[in-house]
C-alpha positions as CSV (number, residue, x, y, z in Angstrom):
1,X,2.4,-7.5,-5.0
2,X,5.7,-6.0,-2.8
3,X,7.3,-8.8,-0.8
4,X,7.3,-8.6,2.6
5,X,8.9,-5.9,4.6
6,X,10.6,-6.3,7.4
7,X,10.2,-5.2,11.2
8,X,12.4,-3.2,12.4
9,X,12.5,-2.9,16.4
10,X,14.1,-0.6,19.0
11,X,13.3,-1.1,23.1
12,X,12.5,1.4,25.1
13,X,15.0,0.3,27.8
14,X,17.7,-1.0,25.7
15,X,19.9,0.7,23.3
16,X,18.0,0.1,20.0
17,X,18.9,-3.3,18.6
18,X,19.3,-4.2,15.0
19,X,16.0,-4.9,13.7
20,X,14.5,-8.4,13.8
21,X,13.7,-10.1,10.0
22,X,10.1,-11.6,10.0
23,X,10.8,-14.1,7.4
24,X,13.6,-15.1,5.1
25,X,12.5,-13.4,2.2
26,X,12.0,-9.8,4.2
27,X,14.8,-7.4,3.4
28,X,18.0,-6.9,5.8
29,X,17.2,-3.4,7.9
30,X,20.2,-1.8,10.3
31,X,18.8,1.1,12.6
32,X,21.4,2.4,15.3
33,X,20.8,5.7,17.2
34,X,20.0,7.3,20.9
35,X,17.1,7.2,22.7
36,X,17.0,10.2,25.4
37,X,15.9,8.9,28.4
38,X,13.2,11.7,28.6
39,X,11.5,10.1,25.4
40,X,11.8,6.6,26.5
41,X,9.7,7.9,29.7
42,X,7.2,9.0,27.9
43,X,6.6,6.2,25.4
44,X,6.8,4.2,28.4
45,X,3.8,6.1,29.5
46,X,2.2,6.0,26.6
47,X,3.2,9.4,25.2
48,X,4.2,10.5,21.8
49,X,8.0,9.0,21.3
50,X,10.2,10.5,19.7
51,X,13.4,9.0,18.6
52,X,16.6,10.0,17.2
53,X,17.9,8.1,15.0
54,X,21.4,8.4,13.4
55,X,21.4,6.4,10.6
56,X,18.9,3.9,8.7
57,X,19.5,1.8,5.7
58,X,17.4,-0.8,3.8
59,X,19.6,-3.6,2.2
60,X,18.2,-5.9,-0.1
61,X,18.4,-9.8,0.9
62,X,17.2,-11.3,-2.9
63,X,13.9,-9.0,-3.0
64,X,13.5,-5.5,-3.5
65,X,11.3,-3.3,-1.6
66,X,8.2,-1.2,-3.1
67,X,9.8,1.9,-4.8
68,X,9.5,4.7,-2.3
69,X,8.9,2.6,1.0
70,X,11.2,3.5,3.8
71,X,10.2,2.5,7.2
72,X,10.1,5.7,9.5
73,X,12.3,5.1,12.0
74,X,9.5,6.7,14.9
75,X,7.5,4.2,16.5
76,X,3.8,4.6,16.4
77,X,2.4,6.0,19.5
78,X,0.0,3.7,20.9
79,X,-3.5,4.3,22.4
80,X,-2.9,4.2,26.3
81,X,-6.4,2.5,27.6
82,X,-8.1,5.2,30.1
83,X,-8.8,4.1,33.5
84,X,-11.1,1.2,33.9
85,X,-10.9,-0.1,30.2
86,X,-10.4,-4.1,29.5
87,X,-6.9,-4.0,28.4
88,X,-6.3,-7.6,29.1
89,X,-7.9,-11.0,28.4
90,X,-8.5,-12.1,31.7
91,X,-10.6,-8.5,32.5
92,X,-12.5,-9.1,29.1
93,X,-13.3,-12.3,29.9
94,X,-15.0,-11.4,33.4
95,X,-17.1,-8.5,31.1
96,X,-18.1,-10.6,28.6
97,X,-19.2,-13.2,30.9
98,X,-22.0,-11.1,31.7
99,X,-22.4,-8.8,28.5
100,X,-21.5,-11.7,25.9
101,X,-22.3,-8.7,23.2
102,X,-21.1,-5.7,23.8
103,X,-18.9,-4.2,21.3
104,X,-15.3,-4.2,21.5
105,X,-14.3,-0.4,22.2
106,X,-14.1,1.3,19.0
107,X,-15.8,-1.0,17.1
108,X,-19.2,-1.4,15.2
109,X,-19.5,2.7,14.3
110,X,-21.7,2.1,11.3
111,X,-22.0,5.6,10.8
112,X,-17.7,5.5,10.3
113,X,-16.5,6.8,6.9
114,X,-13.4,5.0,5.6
115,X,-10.6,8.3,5.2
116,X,-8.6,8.5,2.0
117,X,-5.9,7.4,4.2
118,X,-7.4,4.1,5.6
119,X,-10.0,3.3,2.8
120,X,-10.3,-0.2,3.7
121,X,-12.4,-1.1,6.8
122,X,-11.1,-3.9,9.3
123,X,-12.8,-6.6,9.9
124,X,-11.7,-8.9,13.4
125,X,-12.8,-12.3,13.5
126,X,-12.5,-14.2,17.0
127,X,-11.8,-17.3,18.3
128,X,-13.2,-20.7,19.3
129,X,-15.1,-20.0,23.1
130,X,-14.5,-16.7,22.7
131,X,-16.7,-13.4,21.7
132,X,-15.8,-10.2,19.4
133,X,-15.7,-7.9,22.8
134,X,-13.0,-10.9,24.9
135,X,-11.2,-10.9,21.8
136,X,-10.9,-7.8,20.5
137,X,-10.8,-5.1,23.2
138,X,-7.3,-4.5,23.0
139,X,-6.4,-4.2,19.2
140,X,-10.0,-2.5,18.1
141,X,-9.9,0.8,19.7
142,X,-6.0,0.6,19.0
143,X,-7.1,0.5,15.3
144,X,-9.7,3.1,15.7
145,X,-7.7,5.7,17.2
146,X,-5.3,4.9,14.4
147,X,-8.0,6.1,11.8
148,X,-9.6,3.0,10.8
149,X,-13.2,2.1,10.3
150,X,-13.5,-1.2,12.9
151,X,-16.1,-3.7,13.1
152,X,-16.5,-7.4,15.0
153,X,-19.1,-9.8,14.8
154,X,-20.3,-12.8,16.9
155,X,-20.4,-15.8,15.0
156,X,-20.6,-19.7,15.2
157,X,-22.9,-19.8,18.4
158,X,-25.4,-22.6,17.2
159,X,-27.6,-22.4,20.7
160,X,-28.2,-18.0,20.7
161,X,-26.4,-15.5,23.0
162,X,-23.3,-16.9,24.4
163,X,-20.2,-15.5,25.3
164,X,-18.7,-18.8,24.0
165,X,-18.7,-18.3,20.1
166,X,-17.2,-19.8,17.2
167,X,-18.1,-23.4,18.3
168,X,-20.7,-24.3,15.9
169,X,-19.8,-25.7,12.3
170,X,-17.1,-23.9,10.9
171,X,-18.4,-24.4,7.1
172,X,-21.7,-22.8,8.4
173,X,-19.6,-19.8,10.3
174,X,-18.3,-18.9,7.4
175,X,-21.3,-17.8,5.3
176,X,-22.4,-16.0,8.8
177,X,-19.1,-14.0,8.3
178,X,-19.6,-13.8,4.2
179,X,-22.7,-12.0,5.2
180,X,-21.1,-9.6,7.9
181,X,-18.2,-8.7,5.3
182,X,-21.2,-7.8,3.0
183,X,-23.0,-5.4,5.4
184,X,-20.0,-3.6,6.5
185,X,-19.5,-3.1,2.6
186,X,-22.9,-1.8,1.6
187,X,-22.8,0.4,4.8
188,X,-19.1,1.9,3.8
189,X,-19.5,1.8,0.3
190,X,-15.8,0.5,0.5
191,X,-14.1,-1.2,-2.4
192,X,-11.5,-3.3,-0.4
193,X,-11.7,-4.3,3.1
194,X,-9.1,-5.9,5.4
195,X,-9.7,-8.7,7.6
196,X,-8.0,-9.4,11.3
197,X,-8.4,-12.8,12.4
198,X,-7.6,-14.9,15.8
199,X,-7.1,-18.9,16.2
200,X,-10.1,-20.2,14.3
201,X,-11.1,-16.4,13.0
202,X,-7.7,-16.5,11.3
203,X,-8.3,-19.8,9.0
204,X,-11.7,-18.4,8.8
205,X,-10.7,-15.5,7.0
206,X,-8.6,-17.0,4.9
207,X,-11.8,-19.3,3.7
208,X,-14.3,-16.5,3.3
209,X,-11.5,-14.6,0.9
210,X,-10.4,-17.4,-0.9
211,X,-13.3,-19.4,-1.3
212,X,-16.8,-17.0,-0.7
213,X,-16.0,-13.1,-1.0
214,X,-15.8,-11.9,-4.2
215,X,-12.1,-11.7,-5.8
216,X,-10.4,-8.4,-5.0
217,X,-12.6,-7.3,-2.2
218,X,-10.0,-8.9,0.7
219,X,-7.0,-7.2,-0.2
220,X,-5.2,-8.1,3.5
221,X,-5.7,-11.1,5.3
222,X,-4.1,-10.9,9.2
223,X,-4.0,-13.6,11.1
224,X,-2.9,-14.3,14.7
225,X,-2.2,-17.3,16.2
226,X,-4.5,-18.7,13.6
227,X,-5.7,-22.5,13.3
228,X,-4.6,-23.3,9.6
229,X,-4.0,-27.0,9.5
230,X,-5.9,-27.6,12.6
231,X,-4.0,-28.0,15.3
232,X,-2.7,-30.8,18.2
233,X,-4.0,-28.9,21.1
234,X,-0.3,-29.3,22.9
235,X,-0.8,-32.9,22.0
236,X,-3.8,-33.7,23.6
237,X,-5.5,-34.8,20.1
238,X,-2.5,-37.1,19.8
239,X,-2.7,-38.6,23.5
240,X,-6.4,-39.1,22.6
241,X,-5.3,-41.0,19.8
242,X,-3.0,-43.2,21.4
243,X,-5.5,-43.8,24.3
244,X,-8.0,-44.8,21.9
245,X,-10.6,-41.9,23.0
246,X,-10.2,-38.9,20.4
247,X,-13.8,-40.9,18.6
248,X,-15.7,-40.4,21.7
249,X,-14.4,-37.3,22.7
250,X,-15.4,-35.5,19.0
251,X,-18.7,-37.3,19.8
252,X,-19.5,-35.8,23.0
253,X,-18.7,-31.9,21.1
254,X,-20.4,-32.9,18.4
255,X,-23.6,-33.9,20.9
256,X,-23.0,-30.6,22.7
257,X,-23.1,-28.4,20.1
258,X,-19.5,-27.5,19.6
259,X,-18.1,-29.8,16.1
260,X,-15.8,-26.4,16.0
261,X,-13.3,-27.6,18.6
262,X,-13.2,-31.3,16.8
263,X,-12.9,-30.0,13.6
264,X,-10.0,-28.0,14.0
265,X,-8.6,-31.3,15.9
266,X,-8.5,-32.9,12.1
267,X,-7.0,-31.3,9.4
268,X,-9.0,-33.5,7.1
269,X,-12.4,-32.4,7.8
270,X,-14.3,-30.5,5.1
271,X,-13.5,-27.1,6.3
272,X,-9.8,-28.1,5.7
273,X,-9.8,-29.4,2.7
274,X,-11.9,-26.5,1.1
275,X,-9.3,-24.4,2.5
276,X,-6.3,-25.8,2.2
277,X,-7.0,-28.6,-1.5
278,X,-6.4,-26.2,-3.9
279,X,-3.8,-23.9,-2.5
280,X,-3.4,-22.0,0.5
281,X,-3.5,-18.5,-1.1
282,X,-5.4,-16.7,-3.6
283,X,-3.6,-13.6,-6.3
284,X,-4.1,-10.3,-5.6
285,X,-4.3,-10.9,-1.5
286,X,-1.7,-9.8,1.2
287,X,-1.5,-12.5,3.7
288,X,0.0,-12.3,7.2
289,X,0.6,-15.2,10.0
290,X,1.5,-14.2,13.2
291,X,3.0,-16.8,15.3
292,X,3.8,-16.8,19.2
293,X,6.4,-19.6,20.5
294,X,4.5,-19.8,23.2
295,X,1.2,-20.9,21.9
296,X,-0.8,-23.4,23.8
297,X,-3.9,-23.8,21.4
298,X,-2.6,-23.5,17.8
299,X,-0.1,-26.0,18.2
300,X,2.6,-27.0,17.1
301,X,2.7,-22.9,16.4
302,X,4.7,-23.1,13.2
303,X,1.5,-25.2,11.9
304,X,0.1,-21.9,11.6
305,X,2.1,-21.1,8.6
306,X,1.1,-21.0,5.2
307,X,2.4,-20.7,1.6
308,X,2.0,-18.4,-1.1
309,X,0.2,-19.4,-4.6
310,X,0.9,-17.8,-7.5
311,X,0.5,-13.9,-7.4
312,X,0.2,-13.9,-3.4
313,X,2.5,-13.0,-0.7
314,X,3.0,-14.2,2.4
315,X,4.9,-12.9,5.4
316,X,5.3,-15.4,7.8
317,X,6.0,-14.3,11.3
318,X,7.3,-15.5,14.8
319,X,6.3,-13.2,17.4
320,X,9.9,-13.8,19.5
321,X,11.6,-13.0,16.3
322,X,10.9,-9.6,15.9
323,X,10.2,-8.9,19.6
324,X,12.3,-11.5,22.0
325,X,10.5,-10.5,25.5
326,X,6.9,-10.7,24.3
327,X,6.1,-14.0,25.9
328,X,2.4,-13.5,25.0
329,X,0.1,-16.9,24.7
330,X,-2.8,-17.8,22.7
331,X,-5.2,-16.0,24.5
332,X,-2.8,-13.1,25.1
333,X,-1.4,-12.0,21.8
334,X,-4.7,-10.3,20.7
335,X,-3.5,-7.9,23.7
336,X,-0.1,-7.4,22.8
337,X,1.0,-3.5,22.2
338,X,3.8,-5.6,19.7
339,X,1.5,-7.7,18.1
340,X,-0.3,-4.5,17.4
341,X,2.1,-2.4,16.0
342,X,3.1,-5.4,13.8
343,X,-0.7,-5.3,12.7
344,X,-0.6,-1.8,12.1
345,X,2.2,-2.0,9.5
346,X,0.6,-4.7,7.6
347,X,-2.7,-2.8,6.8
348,X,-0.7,0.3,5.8
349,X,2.4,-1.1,4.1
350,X,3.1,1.8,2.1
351,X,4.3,4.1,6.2
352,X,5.7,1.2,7.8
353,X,7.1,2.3,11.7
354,X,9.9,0.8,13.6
355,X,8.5,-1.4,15.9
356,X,9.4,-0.6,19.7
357,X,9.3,-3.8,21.7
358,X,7.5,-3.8,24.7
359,X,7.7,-6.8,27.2
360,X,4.2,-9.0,27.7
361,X,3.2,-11.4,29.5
362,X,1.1,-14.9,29.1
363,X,-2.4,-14.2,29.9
364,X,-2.0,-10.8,31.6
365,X,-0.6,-9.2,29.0
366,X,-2.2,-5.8,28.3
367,X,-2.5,-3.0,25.8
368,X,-1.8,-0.5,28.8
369,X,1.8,0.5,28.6
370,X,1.9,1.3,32.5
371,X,0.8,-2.2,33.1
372,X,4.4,-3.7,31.7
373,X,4.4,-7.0,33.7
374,X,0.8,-7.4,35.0
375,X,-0.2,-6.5,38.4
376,X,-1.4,-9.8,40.2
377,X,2.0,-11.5,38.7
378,X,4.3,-8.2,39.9
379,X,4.7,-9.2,43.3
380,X,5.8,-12.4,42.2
381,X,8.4,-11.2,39.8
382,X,9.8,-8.7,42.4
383,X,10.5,-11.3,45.1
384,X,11.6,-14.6,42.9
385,X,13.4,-12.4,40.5
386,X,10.8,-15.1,37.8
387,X,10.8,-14.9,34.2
388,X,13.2,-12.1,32.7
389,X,15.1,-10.7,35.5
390,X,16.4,-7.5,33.6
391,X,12.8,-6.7,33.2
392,X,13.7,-5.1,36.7
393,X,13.4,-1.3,36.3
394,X,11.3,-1.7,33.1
395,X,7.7,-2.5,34.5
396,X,6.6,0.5,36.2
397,X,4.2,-1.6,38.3
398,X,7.6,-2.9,40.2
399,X,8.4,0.7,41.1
């Protein structure tokens, strides 16, 4: 198993800064070089970028680096959504209100054939209250123009069709998404899959690798914002406490059909101690946490961390640390064209990119590069000067 790499980031407004480390074990990267304004236009755009670099140099930090892995200084050109397309939460929420399941765009092919380049199909697991298409509509056709085989289920919805998943028992959830992992298998004929998760889809698939799948089928395990030790809900669970109501309020999700959201309110149910008892990892399996600061569901966000077992590794990450201006939330970072890139080098560790930063907002944070700072919240930004004021000049909906 390599350790983990590290993430090395350049702006597209900004003279390229040294690269941000992802954890403390990640090696020490120093990238300096020009960006021509023409090329930042167009990556801006969401155009091929092209960067020159002058000079890049990987430095050990106490771990060495897989023999042969350089990171290529050239930032992956993202898919730029056409016209029309979700590219935000808040837009995929409205279209799954009233198609709870339609496919996330690029995903669910089953006549896709993993390339020799991407053997390992993805997998995206969503959310509590939330459905593969709400979820996933930024990063799956990101993936798939990227040359991966995507799919997304629907899970965890204990009363049929809903476009509020991921609710029912998580045990039971699991063996839904055991059998999923199986299908896309037996359809690909793929030895090794990789799977994507978000909030509860990110503890789930770290149970369905380490404690249902079949050893050395999950090679990658990805999760974002995920809930691994349960989480306080930005201290509402505690309040509850204190006030003496957390009881009935488990109660009354229990009567409804939803034990999801009170499970993950106590890390000692039985989904968490089958997860987390006997070690957090399993050998042979790349595991990645993403982490935003500004997470108002998996909270506190560090929670989200885990630690490697014997023959594991584990990488980690705060958001903010690799990219400073992504103030993506929960229900954002699924969106983020960071987050994404960050994803991207994880499933192929072997071509890692430099990562270029991009700035995102909470909620309306989209996958569409022209759509920097969110249109509704644009205005607002222009006349209070709100949030990041040298973001002036970078959002192209400010003009």
């Amino acid at each position: 198993m390599r350790p983990p790499i590290t993430h090395p980031t350049t702006s597209g407004d900004d003279p390229p800064q040294t690269p941000s480390l992802a954890s403390p074990a990640a090696l020490s990267t120093k990238a300096a070089g020009v960006v021509r304004s023409s090329a930042r236009r167009r990556i801006l755009s969401g155009a091929v970028a092209t960067v020159l670099v002058a000079t890049t140099s990987l430095l050990t930090a106490g771990a060495a680096q897989g023999v042969g892995v350089t990171v290529d200084p050239t930032p992956r050109a993202l898919r730029l959504p056409p016209p029309g397309e979700d590219s935000n939460v808040a837009a995929a929420i409205k279209t799954s209100l009233d198609d709870p399941t339609r496919d996330p765009t690029g995903a669910n092919d089953w006549s896709c054939q993993p390339s020799a380049a991407h053997p390992e199909p993805v997998i995206l697991l969503h959310g509590t209250w939330e459905c593969a298409y709400e979820n996933w509509n930024g990063l799956a056709p990101i993936l798939k123009d990227q040359g991966y085989c995507v799919y997304a289920l629907n899970y965890g919805a204990p009363n049929g069709v809903s476009p509020f998943n991921a609710v029912g028992d998580m045990v039971q959830a699991a063996d839904e998404i055991t059998a999923f992992v199986q299908r896309v298998v037996q359809t690909t004929g793929a030895e090794h899959v990789a799977l994507v998760g978000h909030s509860q889809g990110g503890a789930q698939a770290r149970y369905v690798t380490n404690l249902l799948l079949p050893r050395g089928l999950v090679t990658k395990v990805i999760a974002l914002g995920p809930t691994n030790h349960g989480t306080t809900l930005s201290g509402l669970t505690r309040l509850a406490t204190v006030m003496g109501v957390k009881k009935v309020a488990f109660s009354v999700l229990n009567a409804l059909d939803m034990p999801a959201a009170a499970q993950q309110g106590n890390p000692k149910s039985p989904f968490y101690v089958n997860l987390n008892g006997n070690g957090e990892t399993i050998p042979g399996v790349d595991y990645t946490v993403i982490a935003t600061k500004h997470d108002e569901i998996s909270t506190p966000y560090k929670r989200a961390f885990i630690t490697a077992g014997p023959g594991a590794t584990v990488d980690n990450i705060t958001l903010q640390d690799v990219c400073r201006k992504d103030l993506s939330d929960h229900f954002s970072m699924s969106y983020s064209k960071n987050v994404a890139q960050i994803v991207l080098n994880k499933l192929d560790p072997e071509h890692p990119h430099a990562i270029l930063c991009y700035p995102q907002l909470p909620i309306l944070g989209s996958t569409n590069a022209k759509d920097r700072c969110g249109f509704i919240l644009a205005p607002i930004i222009r006349f209070m000067g709100l949030l990041l004021p040298n973001w002036r000049g970078q959002c192209s909906s400010l003009g």
